[in-house]
C-alpha positions in Angstrom: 24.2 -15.5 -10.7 21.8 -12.7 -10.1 21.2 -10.4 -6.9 18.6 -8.5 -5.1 18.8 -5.0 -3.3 16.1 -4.3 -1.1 15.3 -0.8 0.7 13.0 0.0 3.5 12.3 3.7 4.0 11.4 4.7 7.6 10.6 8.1 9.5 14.6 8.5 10.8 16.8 6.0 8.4 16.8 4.5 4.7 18.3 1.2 4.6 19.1 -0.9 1.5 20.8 -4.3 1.8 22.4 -6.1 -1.5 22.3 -9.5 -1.6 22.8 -12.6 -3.6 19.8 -15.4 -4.9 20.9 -17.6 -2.0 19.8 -14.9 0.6 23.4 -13.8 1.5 23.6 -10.3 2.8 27.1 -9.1 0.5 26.3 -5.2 1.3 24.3 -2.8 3.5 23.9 0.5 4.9 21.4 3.1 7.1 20.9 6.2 5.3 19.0 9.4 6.9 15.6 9.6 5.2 15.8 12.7 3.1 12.7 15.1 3.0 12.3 14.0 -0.8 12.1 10.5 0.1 13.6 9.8 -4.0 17.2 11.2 -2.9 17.4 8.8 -0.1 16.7 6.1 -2.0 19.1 6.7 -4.3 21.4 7.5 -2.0 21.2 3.8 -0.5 20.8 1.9 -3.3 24.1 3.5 -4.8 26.2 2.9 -1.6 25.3 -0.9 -1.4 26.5 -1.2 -5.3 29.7 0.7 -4.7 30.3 -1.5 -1.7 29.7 -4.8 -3.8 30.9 -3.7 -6.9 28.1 -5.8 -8.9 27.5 -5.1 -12.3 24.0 -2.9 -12.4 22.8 -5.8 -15.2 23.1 -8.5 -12.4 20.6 -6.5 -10.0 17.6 -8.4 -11.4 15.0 -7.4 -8.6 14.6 -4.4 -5.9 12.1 -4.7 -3.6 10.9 -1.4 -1.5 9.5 -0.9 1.7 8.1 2.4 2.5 6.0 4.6 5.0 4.7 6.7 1.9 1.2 6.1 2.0 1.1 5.3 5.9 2.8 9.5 6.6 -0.4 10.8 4.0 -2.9 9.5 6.2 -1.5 10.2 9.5 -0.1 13.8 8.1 -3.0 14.3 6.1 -1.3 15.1 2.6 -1.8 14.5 -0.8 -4.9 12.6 -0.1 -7.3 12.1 -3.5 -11.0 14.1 -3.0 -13.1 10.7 -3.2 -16.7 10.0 -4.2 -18.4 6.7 -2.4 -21.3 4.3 -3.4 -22.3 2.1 -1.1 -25.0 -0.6 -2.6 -27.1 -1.8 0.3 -30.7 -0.1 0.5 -33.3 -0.3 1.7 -31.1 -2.6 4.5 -28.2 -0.1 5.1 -29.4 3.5 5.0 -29.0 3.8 9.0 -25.7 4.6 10.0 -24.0 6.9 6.8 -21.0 6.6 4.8 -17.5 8.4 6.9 -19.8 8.3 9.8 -17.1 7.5 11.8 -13.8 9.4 10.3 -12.6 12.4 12.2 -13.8 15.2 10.9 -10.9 16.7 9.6 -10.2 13.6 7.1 -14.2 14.1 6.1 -13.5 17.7 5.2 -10.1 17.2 3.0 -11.7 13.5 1.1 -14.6 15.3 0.2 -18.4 14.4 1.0 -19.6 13.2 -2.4 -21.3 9.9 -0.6 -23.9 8.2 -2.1 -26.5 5.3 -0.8 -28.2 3.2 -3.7 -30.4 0.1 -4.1 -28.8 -3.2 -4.4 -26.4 -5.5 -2.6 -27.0 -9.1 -1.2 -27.9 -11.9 1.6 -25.4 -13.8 2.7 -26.4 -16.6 0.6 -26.3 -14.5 -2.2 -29.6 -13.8 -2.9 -30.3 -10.3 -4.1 -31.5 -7.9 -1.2 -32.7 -5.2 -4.0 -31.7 -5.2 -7.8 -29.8 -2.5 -8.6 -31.0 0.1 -10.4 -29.1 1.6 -13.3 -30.5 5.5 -13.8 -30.2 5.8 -9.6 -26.4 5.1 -9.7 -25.4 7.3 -13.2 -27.8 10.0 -11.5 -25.1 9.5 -7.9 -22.2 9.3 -11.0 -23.0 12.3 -12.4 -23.7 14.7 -9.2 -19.7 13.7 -9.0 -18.4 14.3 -12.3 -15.4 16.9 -12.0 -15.8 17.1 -8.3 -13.6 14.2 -7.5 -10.1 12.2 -8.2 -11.2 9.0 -7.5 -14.5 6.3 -6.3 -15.2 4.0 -3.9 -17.7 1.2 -4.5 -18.8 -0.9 -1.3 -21.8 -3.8 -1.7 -23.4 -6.0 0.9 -21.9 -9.1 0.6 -20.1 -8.5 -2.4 -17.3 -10.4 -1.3 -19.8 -13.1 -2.1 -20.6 -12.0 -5.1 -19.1 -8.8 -6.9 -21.2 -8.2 -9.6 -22.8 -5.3 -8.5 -19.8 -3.7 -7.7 -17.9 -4.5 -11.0 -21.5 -3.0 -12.6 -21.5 0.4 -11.1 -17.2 0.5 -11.6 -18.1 -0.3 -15.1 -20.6 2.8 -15.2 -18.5 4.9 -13.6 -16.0 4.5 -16.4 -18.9 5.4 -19.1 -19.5 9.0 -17.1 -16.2 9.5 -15.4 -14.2 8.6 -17.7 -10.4 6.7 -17.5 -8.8 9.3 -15.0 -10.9 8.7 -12.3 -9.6 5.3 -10.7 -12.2 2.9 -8.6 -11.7 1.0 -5.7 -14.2 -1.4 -5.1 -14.5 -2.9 -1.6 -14.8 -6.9 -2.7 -11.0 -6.9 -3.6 -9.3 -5.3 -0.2 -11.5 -5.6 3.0 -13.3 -8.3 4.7 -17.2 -8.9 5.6 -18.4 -6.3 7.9 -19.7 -3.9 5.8 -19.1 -0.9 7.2 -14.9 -1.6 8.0 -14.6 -2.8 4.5 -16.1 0.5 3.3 -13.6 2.7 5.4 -10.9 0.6 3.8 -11.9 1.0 0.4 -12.6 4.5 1.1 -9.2 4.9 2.9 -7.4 2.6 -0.6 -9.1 5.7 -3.3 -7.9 8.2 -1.0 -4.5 7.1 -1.8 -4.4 6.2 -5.0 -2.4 9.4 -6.0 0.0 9.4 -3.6 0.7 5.8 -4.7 1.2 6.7 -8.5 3.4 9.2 -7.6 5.6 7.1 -5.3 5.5 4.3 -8.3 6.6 7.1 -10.8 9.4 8.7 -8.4 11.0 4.9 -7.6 10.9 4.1 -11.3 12.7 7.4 -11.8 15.0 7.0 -9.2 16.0 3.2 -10.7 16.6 4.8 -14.2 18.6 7.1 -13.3 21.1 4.9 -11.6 21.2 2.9 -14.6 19.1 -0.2 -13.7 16.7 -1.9 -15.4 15.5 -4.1 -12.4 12.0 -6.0 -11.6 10.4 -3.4 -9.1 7.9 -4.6 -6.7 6.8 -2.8 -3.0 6.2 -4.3 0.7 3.0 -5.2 1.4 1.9 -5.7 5.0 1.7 -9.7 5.4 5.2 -10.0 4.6 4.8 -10.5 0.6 5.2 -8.3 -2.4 3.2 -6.2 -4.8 3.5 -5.7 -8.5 3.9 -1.4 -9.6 0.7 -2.2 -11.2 -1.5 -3.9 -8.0 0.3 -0.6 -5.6 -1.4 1.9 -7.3 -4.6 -0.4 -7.4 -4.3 -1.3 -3.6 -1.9 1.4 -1.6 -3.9 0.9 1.5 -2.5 -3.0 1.2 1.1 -1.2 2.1 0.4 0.5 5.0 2.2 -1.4 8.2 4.7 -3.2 5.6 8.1 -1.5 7.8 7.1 -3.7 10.7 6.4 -6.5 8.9 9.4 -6.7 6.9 11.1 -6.3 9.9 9.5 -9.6 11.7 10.2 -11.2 8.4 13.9 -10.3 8.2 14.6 -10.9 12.5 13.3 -14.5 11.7 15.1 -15.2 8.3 18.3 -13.7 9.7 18.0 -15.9 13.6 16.7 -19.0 11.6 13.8 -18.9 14.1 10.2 -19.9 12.7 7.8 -18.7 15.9 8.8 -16.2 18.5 8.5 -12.3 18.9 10.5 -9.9 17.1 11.2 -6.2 18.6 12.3 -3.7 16.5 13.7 -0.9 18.1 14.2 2.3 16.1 14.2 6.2 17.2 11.1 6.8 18.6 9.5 3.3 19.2 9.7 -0.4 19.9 7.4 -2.6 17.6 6.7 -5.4 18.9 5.2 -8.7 16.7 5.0 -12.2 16.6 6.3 -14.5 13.8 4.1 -18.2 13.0 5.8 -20.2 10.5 8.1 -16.9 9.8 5.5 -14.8 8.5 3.7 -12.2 11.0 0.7 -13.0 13.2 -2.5 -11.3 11.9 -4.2 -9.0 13.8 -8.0 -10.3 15.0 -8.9 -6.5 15.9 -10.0 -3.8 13.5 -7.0 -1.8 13.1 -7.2 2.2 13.2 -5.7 3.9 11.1 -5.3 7.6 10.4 -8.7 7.8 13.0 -10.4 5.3 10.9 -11.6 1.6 12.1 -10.8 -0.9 9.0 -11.2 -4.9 8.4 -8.7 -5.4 5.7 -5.4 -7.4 6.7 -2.7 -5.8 9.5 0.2 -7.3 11.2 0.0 -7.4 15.0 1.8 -5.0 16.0 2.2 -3.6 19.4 4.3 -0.2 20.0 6.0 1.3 23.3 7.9 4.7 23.2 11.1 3.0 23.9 13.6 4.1 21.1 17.6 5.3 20.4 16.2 8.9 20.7 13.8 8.4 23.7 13.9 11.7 26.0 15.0 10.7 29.5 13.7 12.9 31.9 14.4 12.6 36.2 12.2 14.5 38.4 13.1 14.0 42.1 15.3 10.9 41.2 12.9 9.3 39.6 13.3 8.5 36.2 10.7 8.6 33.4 10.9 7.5 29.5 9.4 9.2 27.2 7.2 9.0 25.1 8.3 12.2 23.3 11.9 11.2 21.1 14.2 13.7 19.3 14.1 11.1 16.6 16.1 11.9 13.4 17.8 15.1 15.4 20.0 12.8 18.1 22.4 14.5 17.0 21.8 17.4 17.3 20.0 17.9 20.3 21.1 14.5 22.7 24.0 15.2 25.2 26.6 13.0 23.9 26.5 15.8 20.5 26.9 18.7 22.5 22.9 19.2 22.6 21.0 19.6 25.9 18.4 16.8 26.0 19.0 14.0 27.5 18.2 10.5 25.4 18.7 6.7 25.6 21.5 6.8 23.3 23.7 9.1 25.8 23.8 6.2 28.4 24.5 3.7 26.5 27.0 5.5 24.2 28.5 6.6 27.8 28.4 3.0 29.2 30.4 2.0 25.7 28.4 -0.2 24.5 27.5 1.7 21.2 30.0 3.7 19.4 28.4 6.8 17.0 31.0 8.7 15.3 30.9 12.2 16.5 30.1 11.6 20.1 31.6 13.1 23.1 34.2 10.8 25.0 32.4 8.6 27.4 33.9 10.0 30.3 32.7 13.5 29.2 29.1 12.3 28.7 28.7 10.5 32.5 29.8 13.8 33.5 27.2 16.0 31.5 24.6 13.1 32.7 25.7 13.6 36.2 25.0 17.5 36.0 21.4 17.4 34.5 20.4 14.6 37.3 20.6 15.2 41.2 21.4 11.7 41.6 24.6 10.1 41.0 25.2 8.3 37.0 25.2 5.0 38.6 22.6 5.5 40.1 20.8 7.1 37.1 21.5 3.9 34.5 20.3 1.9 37.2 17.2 3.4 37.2 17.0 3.7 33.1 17.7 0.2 32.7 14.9 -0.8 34.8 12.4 1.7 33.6 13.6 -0.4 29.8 13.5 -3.7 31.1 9.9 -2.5 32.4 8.4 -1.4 29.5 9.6 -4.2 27.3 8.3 -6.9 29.3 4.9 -5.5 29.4 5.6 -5.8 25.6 6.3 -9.7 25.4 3.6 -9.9 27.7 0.8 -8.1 25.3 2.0 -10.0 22.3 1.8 -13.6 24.3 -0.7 -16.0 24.0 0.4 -18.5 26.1 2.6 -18.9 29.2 5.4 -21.0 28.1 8.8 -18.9 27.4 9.5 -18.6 23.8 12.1 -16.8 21.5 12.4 -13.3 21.7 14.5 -11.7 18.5 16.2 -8.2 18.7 16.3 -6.1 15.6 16.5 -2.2 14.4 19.5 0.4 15.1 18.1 0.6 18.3 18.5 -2.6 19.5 21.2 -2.1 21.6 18.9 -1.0 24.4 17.0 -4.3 24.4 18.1 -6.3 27.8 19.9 -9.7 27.6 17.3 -11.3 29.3 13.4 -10.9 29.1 10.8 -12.1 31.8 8.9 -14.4 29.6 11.5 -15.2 27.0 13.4 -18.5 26.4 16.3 -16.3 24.9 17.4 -13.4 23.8 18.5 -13.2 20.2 20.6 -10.6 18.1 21.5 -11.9 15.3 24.5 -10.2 12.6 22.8 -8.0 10.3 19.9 -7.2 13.0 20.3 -3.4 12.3 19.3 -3.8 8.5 16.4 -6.7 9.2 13.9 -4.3 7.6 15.5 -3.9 4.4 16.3 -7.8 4.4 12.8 -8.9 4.8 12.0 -6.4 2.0 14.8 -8.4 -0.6 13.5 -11.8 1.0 9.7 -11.5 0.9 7.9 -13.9 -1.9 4.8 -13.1 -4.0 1.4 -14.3 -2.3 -2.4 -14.4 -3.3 -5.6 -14.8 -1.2 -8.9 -15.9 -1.8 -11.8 -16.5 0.5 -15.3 -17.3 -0.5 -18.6 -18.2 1.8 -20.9 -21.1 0.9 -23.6 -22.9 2.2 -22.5 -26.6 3.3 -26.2 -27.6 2.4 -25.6 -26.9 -1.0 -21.8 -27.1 -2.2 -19.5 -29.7 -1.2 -17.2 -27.6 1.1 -13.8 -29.9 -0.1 -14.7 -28.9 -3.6 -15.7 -25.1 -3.1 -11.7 -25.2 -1.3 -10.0 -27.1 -4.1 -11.2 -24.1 -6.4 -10.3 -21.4 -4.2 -6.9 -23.0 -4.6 -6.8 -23.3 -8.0 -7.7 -20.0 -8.6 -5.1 -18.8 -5.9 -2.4 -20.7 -7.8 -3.1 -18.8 -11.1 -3.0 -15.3 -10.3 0.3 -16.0 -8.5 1.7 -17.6 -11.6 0.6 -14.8 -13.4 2.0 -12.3 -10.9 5.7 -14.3 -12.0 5.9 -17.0 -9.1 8.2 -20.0 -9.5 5.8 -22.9 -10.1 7.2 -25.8 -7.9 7.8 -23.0 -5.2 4.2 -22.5 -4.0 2.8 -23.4 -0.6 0.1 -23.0 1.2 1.2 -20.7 3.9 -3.0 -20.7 5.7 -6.6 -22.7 4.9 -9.2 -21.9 7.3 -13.1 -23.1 7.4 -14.7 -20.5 9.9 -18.6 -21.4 10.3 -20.3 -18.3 10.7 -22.4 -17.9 13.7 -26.1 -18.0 13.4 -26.3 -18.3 10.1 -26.6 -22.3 9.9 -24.6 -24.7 7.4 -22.8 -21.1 6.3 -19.3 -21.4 6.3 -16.0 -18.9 5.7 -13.1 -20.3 3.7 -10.3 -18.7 3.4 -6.9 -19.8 1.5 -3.1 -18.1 1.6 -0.6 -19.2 -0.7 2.7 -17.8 -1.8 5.6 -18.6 -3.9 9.3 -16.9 -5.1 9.8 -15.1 -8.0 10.5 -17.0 -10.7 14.6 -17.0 -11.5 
């Protein structure tokens, strides 16, 4: 018997679940998210082992989830100076390299951009060769200037070589310490998204090694010698190794471990999950209980990418939601007092009203500390000018509101379907839901991000475009699987546990006889 302990890290709470290699949740617990981050963790991780009293040699895997590289984008810290190639002229000189960045993430990555000969058609053909003393003469105008490289070609996800060329230079003149992203491996086709994300993935290559370096740490310290992987943000894990390759793979991995864990733990394969924590309700939808894929180029930090997101839709509906009534009427947010309920909501002695007072008030959540409930309707009653009852009516509706404009967004078609409540917010999510055949809340909702952390499997993608006039397009797809198949049994999945989780043939418009295939598969961890 061996067990697993998985930990998601968000903005207000820290939770870590323990359970065994059936899936069995045997411990849990919400921790506050310390400024560190590393304390936290410990923090968790040693609680759920006290609880279960496991021997630390059983814990064979922990699996984290965390907001680390997301918070240095947004925030704007610890972000690496980067250099850029992009390989693409005389066909791509028009619009520049962090054209469209805000100008404040221009100014801290650096502007140590370069345009060179090279890159491809669509078929493959070459567009320019690329030219050797051009690139080391971009390589060197960098050297000691920058932390790390980003290499984007024109259709190099047909065909890499170019980019693996000028990587390969870049180690002769930049030597080891200077780590390179090339584009090929993390975005998709339109060139100039899968340059932001490749540029976005070197800017955070040392913030990842750092995280890496303070997990290991924080795992030797309590005496483990545990498998470690991370979250990554279609539901499966990552390797140490591939994190501080691909950080920018992480970002978005909270809510997807949540829709992950709301489906495992409600045994429901396709509906919507809300996860309701301080500040926010995310909103997704589970197919085949992984998330949906988003079709739209998501933003991040200011930056439009193409590289895989969840679809995730957000309303400022959470536990700490300031509630605010001006002539009666009530309005939500979108402002929280997040991580500080209690210290500044009502129902602590604080004098801001939340979400959490009413419902603490209305007993239907119990947080030790709190004010009686009787005490609480009365403080409500003073900061309104309209009677309590009159005040929850008018909160519940502004909720019930705001969350079914939610399921409506995240819908694609008009039949009802499951909609699954999860996060230590959750209590303010309504029993019933225009648009949803049922409401679910199922035991353990509260720790569903730290579950689909422990329960997420290993996966590997490969996609590949070919023209139907020349290769046989049921062959070109058997390979893609093949090679699929051996870099997750390499990565340590259980053989006779893969699947094929998606296989798509997407023709490509205008481009006649040219087709996109794309194949998912994942597996568990081997036992």
């Amino acid at each position: 018997m061996f067990y697993k302990i998985g930990v998601d890290v968000g903005g207000t709470n820290t939770d870590a679940v323990l359970i065994t290699q059936e899936n069995h949740i045997i411990a849990k617990t919400k921790q506050t998210t310390t400024q560190d981050v590393s304390s936290g963790i410990k923090k968790a991780i040693k609680e759920v082992l006290q609880q279960a009293a496991v021997p630390s040699e059983a814990i064979k895997y922990i699996m984290l989830g965390t907001t680390h590289c997301t918070n240095a984008l947004v925030e704007r810290k610890n972000l690496n100076k980067i250099g850029a190639i992009r390989i693409g002229l005389p066909a791509s000189g028009a619009i520049p390299t962090l054209s469209d960045f805000p100008e404040d993430l221009k100014i801290l990555l650096g502007e140590h951009c370069y345009m060179v000969h090279g890159g491809y058609e669509y078929d493959g053909r070459n567009i320019s060769p690329l030219d050797e003393v051009e690139v080391k003469k971009c390589l060197l105008q960098m050297k000691g200037k920058i932390e790390s490289l980003a290499v984007t070609g024109i259709f190099s996800k047909i065909n890499p070589d170019q980019e693996l060329q000028v990587a390969a230079w870049s180690k002769e003149i930049l030597g080891d310490t200077v780590k390179v992203s090339c584009s090929y491996q993390i975005g998709g086709l339109g060139l100039l998204e899968r340059e932001n994300a490749c540029i976005l993935n070197a800017s955070l290559q040392g913030v990842a090694t750092k995280m890496v370096k303070a997990f290991k740490e924080t795992v030797d310290q309590l005496g483990l010698s545990s498998q470690l992987f991370i979250g990554q943000n279609d539901g499966t894990l990552m390797s140490l190794e591939q994190v501080q390759n691909f950080p920018v793979l992480t970002i978005s991995s909270g809510p997807t471990n949540s829709i992950r864990g709301a489906g495992s733990l409600s045994k429901t394969e396709n509906g919507i999950v809300i996860d309701v924590g301080g500040t926010t309700s995310d909103g997704g939808v589970l197919v085949n209980f992984f998330p949906r894929e988003s079709t739209q180029a998501a933003q991040i930090g200011g930056v439009f990418t193409n590289f895989r997101m969840p679809d995730v839709v957000s309303v400022g509906i959470g536990g700490g939601t300031i509630v605010r009534f001006n002539e009666g009427i009530c309005t939500l947010g979108p402002d929280s007092v997040g991580y500080r309920l209690k210290e500044k909501s009502i129902a602590f002695g604080g004098d801001i009203l939340t979400l959490t007072d009413f419902f603490i008030a209305e007993g239907q959540l119990e947080i030790e500390g709190s004010f009686l409930k009787e005490n609480i309707k009365e403080k409500i009653s003073e900061i309104v000018t309209i009677s309590y009852l009159q005040a929850l009516k008018q909160v519940k509706k502004c909720i019930q509101l705001e969350i079914e404009k939610l399921v409506d967004k995240l819908k694609t078609e008009s039949k009802d379907i499951p909609v699954i409540a999860c996060g230590g917010g959750a209590f303010l999510l309504p029993k019933e839901i225009a648009g949803a055949s049922k409401v679910l809340f199922p035991l353990h909702l509260e720790v569903a991000n730290a579950f689909g952390a422990c329960i997420a499997q290993i996966s590997s993608e490969e996609e590949i475009i070919i023209n139907t006039l020349q290769n046989d397009e049921k062959e070109e797809m058997e390979k893609l699987i093949t090679n699929a198949t051996k870099i997750l049994l390499k990565n340590g999945a259980k053989i006779n546990s893969i699947n094929i989780l998606t296989k798509s043939s997407i023709p490509l418009a205008y481009l006649p006889g040219t087709v996109l295939l794309k194949v998912k598969l994942c597996g568990d961890l081997a036992q």
